[in-house]
Backbone bond lengths (Angstrom), bond angles and torsions (degrees), N, CA, C in turn:
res aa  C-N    CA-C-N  psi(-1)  N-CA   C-N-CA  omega(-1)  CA-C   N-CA-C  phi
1 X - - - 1.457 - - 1.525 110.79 -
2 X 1.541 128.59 140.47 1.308 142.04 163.78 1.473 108.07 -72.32
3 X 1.740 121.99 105.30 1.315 153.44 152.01 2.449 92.12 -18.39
4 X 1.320 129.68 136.43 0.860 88.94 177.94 1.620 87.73 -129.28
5 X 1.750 97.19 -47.79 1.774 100.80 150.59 1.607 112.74 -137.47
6 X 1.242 107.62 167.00 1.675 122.38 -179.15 1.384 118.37 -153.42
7 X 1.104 108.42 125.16 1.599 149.31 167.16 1.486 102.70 -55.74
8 X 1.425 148.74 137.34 1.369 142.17 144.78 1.440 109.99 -154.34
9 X 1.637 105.49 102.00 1.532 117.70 -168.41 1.372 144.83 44.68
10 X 1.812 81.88 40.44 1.335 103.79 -166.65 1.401 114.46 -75.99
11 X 1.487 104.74 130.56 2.208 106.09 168.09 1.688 100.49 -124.01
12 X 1.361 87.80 154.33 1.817 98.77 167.33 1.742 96.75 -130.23
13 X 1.111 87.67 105.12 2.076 100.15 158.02 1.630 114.87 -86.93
14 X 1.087 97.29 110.51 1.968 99.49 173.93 1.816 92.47 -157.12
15 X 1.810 82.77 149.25 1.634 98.62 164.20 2.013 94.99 74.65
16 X 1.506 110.68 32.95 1.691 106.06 -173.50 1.582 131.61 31.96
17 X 1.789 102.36 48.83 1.385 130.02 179.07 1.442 112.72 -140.15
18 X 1.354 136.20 171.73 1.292 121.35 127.56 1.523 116.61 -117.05
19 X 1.626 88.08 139.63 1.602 93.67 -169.82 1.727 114.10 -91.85
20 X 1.146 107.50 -2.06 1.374 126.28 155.20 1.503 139.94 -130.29
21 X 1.205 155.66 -167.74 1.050 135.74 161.36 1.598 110.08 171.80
22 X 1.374 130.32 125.25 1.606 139.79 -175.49 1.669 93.55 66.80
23 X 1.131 110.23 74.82 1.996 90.59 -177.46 2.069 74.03 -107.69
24 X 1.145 99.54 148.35 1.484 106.59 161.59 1.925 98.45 -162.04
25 X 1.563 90.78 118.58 1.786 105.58 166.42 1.767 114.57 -157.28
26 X 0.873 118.22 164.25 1.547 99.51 179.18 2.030 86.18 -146.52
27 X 1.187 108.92 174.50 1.685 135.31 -154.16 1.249 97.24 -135.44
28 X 1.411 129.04 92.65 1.738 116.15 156.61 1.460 116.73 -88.75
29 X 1.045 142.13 -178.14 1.723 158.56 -156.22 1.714 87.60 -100.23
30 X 1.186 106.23 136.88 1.207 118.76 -176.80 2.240 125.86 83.09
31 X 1.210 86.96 -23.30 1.307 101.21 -167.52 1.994 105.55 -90.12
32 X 1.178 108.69 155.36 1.599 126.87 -173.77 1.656 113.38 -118.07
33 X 1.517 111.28 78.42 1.432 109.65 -167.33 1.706 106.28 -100.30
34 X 1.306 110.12 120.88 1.791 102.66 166.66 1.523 133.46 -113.55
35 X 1.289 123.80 132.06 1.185 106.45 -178.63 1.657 115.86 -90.52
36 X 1.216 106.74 168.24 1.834 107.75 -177.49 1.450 112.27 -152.53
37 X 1.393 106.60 153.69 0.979 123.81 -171.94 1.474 148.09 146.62
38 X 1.582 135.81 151.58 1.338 118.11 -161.49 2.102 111.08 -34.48
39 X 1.250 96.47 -164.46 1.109 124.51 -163.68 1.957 82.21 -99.20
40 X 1.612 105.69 125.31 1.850 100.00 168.26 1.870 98.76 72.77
41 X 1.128 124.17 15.46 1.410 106.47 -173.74 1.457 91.39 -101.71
42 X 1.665 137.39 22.41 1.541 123.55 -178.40 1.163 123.80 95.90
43 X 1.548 120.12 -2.65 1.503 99.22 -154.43 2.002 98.22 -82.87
44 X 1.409 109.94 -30.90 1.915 101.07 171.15 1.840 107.77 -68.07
45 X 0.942 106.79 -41.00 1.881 101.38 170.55 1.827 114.32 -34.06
46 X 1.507 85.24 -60.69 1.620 108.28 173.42 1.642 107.38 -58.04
47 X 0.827 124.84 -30.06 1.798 119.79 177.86 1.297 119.55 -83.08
48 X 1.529 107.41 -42.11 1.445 108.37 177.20 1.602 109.40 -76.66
49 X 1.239 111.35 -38.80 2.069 99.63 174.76 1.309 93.11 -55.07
50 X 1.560 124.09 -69.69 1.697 101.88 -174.50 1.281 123.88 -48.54
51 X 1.359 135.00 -38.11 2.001 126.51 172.76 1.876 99.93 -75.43
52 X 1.254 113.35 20.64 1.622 100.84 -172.36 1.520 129.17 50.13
53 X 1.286 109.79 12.56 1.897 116.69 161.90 1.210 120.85 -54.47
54 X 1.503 115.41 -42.12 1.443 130.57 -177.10 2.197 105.28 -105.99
55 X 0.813 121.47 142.40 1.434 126.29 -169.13 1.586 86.03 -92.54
56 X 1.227 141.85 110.22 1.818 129.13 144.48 1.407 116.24 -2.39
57 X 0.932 120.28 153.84 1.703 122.24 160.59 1.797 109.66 -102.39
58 X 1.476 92.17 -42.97 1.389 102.18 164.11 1.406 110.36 -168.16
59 X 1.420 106.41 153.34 1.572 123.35 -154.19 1.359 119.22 115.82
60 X 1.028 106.96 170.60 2.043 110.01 177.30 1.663 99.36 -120.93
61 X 0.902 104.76 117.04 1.635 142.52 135.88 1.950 128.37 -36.71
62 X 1.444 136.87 65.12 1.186 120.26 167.41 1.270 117.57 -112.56
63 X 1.896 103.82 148.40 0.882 106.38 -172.82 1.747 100.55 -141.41
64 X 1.333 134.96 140.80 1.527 156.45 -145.84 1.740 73.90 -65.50
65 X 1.158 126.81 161.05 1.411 138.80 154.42 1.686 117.81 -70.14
66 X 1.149 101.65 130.75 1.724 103.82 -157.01 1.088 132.89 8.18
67 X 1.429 101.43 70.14 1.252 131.79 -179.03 1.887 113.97 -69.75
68 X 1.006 126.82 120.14 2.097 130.82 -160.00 2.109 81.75 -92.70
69 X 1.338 79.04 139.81 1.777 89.16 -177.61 2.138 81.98 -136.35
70 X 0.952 106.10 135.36 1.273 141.16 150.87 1.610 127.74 -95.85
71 X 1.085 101.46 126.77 2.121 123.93 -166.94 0.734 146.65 -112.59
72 X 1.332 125.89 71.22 1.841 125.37 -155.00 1.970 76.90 -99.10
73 X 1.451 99.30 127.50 1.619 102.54 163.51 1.368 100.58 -93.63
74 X 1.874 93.52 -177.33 1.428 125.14 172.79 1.827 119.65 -67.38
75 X 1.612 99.85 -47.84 1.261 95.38 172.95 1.247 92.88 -145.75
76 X 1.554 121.06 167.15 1.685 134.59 176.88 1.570 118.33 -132.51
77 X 1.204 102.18 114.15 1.605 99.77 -173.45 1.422 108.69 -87.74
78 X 1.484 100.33 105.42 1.188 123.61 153.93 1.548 156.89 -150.64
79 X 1.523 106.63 165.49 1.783 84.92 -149.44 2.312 106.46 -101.59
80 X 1.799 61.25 107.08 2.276 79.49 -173.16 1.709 102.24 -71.47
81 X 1.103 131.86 17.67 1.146 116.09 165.33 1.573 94.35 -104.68
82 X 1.166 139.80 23.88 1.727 132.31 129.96 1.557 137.37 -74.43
83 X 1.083 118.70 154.19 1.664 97.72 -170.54 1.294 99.15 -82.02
84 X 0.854 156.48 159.69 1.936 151.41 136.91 1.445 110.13 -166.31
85 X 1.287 97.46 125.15 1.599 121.50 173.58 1.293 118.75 -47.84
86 X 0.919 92.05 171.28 1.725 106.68 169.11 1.187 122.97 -74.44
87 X 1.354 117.62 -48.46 1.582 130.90 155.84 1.265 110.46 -35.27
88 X 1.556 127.74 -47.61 1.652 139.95 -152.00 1.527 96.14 -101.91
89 X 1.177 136.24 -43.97 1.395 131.17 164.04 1.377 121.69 -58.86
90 X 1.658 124.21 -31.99 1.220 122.86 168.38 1.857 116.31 -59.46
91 X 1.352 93.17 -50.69 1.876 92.46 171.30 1.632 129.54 -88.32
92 X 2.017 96.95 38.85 1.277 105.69 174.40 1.564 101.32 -79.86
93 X 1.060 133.83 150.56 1.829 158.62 -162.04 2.110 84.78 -1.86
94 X 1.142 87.50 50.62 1.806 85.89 167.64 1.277 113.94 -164.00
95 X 1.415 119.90 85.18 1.372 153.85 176.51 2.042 96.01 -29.09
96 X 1.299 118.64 67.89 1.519 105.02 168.87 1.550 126.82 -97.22
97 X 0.965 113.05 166.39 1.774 114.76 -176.79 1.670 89.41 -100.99
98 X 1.294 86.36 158.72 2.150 106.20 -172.47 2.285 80.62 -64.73
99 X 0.906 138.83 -60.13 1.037 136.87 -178.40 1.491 124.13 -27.55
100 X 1.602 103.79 -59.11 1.818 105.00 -166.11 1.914 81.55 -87.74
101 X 0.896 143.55 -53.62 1.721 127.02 163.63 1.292 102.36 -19.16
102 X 0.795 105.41 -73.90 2.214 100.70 -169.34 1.132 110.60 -51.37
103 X 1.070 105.12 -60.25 2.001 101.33 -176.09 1.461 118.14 -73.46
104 X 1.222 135.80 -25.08 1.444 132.79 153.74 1.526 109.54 -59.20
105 X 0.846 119.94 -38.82 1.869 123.51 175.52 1.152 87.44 -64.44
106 X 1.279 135.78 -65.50 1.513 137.34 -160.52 1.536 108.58 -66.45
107 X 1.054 132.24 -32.97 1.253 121.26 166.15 1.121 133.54 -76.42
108 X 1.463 116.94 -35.15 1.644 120.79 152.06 1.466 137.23 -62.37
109 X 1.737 101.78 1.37 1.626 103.34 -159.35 1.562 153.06 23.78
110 X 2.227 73.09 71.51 1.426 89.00 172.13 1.295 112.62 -137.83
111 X 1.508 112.42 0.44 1.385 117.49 171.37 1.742 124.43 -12.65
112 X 1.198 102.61 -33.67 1.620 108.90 -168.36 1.511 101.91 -94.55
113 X 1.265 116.25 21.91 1.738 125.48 176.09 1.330 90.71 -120.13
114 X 1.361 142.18 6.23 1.776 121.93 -149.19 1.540 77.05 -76.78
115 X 1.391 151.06 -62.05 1.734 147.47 -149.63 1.257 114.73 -81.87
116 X 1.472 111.82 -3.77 1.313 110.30 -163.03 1.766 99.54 -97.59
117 X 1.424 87.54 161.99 2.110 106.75 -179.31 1.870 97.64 -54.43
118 X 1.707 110.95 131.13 1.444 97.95 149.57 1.563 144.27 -55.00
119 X 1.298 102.87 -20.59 1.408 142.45 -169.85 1.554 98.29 -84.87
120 X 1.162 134.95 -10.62 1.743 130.96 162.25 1.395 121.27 -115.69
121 X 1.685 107.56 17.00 1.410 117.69 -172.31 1.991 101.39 -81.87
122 X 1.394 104.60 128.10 1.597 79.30 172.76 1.895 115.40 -67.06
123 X 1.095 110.35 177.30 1.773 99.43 163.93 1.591 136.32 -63.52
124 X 1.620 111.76 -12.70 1.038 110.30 159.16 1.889 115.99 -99.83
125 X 0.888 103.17 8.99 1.597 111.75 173.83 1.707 109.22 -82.30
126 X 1.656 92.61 -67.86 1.960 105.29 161.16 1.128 128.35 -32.00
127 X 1.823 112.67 -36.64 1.300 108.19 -167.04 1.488 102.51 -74.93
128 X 1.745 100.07 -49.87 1.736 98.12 177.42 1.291 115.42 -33.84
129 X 1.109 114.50 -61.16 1.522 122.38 -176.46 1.993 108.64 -46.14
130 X 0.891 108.30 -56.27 1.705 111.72 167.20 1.349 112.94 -47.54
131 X 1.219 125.05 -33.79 1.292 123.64 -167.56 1.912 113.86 -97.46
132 X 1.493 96.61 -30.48 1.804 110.23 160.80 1.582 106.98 -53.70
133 X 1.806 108.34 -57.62 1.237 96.75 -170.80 1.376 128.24 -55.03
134 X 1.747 110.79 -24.56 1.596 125.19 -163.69 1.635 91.64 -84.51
135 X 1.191 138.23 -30.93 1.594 139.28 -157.81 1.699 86.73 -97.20
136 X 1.200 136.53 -44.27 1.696 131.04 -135.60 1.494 91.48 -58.48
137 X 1.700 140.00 -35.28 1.629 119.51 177.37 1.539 104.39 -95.24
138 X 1.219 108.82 41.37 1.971 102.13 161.35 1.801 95.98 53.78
139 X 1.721 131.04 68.35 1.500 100.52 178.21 1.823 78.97 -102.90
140 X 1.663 78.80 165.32 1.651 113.35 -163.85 2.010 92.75 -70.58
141 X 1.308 119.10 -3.01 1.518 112.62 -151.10 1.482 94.62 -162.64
142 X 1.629 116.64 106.06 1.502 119.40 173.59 1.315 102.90 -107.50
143 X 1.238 124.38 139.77 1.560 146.68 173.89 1.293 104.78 -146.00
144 X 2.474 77.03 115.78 1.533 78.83 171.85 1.521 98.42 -134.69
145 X 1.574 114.31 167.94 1.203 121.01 -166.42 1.506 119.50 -109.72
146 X 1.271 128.39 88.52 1.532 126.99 -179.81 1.487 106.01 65.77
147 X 2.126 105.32 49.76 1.532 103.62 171.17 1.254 134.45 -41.02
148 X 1.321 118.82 -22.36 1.508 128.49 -179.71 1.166 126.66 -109.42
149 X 1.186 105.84 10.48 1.466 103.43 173.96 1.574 105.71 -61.84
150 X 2.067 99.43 139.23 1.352 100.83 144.79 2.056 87.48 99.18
151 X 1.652 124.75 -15.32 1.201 144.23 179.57 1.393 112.57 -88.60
152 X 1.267 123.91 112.30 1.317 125.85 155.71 1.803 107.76 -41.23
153 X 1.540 77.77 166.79 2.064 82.30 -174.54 1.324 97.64 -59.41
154 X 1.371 122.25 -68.31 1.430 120.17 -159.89 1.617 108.57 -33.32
155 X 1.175 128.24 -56.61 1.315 135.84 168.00 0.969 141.76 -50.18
156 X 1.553 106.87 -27.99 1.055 112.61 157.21 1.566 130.46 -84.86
157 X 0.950 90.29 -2.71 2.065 103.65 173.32 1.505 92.59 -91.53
158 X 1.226 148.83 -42.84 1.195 140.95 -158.14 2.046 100.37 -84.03
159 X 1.686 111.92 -45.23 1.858 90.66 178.16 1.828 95.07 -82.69
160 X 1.155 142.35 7.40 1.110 118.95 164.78 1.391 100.88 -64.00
161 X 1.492 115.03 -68.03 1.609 124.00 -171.35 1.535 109.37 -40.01
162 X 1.724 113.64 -44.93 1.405 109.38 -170.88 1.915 107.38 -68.98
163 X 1.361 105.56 -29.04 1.738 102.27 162.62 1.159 113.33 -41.25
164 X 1.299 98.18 -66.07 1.837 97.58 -162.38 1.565 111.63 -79.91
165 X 1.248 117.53 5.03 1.781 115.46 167.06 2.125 97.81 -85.81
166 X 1.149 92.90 -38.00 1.699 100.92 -179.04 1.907 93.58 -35.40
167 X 1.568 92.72 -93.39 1.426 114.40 160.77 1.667 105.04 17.43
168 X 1.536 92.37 -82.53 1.405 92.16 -165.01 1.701 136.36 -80.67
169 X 1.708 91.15 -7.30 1.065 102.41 171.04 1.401 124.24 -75.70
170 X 1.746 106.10 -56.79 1.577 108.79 166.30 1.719 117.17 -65.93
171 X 1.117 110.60 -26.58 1.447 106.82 -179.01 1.688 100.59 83.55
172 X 1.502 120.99 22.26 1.156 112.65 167.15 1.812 126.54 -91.75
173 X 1.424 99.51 -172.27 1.515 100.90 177.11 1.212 123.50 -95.85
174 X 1.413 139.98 122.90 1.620 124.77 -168.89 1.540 100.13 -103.52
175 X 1.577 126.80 161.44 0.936 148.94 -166.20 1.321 107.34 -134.33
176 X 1.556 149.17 83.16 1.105 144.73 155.31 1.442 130.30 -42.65
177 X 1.327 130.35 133.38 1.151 119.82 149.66 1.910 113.72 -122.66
178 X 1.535 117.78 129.56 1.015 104.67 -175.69 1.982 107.79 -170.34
179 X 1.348 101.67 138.91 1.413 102.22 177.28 1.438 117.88 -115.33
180 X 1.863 102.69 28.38 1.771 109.74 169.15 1.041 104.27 -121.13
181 X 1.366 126.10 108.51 1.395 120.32 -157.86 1.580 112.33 -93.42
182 X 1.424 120.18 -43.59 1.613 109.59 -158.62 1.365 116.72 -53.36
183 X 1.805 103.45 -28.31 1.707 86.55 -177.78 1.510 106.56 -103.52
184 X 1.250 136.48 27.13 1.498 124.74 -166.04 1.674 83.26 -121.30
185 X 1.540 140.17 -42.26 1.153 151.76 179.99 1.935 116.01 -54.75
186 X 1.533 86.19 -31.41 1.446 109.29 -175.43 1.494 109.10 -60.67
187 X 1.511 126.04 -58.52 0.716 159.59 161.44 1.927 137.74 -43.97
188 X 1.607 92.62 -36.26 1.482 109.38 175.99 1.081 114.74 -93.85
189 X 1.252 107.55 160.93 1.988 125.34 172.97 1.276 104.45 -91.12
190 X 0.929 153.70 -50.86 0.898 138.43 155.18 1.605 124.09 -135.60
191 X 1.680 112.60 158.94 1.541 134.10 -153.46 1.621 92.29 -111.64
192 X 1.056 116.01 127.16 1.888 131.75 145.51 1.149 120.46 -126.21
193 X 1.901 113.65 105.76 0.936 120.66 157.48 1.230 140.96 -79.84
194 X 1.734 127.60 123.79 1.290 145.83 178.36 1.349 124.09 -84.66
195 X 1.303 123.84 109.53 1.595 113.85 136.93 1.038 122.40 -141.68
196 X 1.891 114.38 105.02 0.999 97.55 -177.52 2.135 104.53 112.00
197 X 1.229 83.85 -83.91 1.369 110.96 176.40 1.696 109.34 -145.25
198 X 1.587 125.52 173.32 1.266 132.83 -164.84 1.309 104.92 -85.19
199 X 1.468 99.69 101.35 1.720 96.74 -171.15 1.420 111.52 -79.42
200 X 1.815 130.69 -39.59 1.015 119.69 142.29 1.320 98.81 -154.04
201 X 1.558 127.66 -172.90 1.620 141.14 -140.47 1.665 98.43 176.26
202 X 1.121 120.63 138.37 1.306 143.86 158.13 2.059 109.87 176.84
203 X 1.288 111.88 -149.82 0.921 118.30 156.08 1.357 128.69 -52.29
204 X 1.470 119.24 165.01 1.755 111.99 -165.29 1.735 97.23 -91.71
205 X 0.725 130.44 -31.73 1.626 135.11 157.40 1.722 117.24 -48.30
206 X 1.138 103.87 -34.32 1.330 98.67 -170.64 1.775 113.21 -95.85
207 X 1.492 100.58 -26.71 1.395 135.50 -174.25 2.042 90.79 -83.70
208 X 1.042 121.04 -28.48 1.770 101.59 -177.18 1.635 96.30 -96.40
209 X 1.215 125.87 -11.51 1.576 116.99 -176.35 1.772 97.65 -86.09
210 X 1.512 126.34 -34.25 1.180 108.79 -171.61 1.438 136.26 -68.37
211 X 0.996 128.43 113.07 1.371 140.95 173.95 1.422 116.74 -7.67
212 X 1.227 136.23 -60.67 1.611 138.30 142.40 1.493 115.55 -23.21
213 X 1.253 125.20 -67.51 1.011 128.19 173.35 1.970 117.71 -33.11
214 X 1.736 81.91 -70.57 1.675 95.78 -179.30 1.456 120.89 -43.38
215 X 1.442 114.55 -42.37 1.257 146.66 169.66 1.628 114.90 -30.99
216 X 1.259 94.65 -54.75 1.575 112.14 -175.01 1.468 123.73 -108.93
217 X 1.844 112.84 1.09 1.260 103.66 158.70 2.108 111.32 -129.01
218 X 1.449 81.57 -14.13 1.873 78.58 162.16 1.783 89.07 124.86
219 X 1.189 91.46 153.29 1.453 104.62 -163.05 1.950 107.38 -66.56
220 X 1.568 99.84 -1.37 1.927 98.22 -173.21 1.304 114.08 -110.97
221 X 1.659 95.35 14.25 1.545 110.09 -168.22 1.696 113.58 -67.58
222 X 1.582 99.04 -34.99 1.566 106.12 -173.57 1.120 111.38 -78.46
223 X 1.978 121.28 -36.31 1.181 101.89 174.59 1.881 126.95 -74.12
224 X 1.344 107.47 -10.35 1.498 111.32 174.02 1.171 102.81 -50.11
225 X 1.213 111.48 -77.44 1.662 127.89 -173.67 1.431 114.88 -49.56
226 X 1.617 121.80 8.07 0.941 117.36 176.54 1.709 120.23 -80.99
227 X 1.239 103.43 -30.32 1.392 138.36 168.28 1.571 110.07 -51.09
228 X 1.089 128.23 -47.45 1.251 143.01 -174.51 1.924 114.28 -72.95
229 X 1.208 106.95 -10.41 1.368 105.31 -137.18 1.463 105.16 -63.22
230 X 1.705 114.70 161.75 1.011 109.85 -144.58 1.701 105.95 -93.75
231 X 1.497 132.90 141.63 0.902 134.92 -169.52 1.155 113.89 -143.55
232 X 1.686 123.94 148.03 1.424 136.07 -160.61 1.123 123.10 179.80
233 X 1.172 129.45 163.61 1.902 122.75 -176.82 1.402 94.54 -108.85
234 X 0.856 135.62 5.45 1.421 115.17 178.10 1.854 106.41 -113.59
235 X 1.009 102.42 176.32 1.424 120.88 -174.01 1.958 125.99 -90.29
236 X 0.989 120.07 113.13 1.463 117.57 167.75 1.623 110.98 -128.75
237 X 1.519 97.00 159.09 1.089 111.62 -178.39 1.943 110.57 -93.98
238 X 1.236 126.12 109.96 0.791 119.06 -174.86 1.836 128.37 -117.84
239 X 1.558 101.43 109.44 1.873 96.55 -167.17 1.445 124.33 -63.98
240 X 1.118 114.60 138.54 1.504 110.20 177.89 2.038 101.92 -44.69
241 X 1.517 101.23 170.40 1.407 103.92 -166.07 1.232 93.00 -93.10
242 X 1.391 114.45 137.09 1.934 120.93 153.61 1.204 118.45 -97.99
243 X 1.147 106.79 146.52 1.569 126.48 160.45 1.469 142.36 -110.29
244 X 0.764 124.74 133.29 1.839 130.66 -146.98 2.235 80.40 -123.56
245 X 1.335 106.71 123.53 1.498 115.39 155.82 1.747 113.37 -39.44
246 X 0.602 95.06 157.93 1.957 99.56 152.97 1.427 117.92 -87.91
247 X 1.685 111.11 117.47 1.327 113.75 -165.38 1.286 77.37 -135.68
248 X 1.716 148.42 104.05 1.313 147.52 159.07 1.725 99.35 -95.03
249 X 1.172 105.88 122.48 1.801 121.88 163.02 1.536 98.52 -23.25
């Protein structure tokens, strides 16, 4: 596998705190990595030292040499009492050709929205559309932030699935961010849990039995996610889960 970014004991101290601390994970090409965790426990701190937004305080930082990252955020400020298409929202501060528009629509299946109002998209329609715009230049590295928010389950099982068809189509690396775990865990290769610092990380099987884990989302957490579990024809290598104490600065 191609290294694409990596985390190694990374903290950011700002504002006379640290808002992170021991984060270590790395992202290869092909692979589906998510982080989890409360609300404020680091896990966007942890994304931006890995895309280099945030400088480390301490730890090392790598990242592939101009490496293309693609961005579906958490939320988008914008003002829906304007009319603008789908077409016209796709070439917001992102220079596209009528071409990579079509085929990112076309791969998310929504092509048949490209004319239509953003403002009649349901929320799992929008999201596709968020997620076309982040894929439409092929980047080697998609990060997205709490894709489902705001999605009924059903929907949210369907852009998990459309993630991991992404995945396999570009052959890129995904970057999760998310604090609903059974169906985003279901789905990934591997789980790193945050609070704070990396409380533990391995596989999502191995990551819902650990005690830390359970700890911090409730003792019925593992069997939810049991439901989900993750399935595929292909092969990964998956490490037993570690655990790091709680050592907060």
């Amino acid at each position: 596998m191609s290294m694409l970014i990596e985390l190694n004991n990374a903290g950011l101290f700002a504002g006379g705190n640290w808002r992170a601390r021991h984060i270590s994970f790395a992202v290869d090409a092909g692979q589906i990595v998510t982080l989890i965790g409360p609300n404020g426990a680091g896990k966007s701190t942890s994304v931006k030292m890995a895309l280099g937004i945030e400088k480390p305080t301490e730890g090392v930082c790598q990242r592939k040499p101009n490496l293309s990252v693609g961005y579906v955020p958490q939320k988008l400020a914008i003002d829906w009492t304007m009319p603008m298409s789908v077409e016209r929202f796709m070439r917001l501060t992102n220079p596209l050709s009528d071409q990579e528009i079509q085929q990112a629509l076309t791969d998310v299946g929504v092509f048949q929205h490209l004319h239509h109002p953003v403002t009649e998209l349901s929320g799992g329609e929008f999201q596709r559309v968020l997620i076309a715009r982040a894929i439409a230049r092929r980047p080697e590295l998609l990060v997205l932030d709490e894709p489902a928010q705001g999605i009924d389950v059903a929907g949210e099982a369907q852009i998990y699935q459309l993630i991991q068809q992404v995945r396999d189509q570009l052959n890129c690396g995904v970057l999760l961010i998310s604090h609903d775990l059974h169906i985003v865990m279901g789905q990934t290769d591997t789980v790193v849990c945050i609070n704070g610092h990396v409380c533990c990380h391995g596989s999502p099987t191995s990551v819902a039995n650990n005690p830390e884990y359970q700890a911090l989302f409730g003792p019925e957490a593992a069997s939810q996610l049991a439901v989900y579990d993750h399935q595929h024809d292909h092969d990964h290598h998956h490490d037993h889960a570690t655990c790091r104490g709680h050592d907060h600065a």
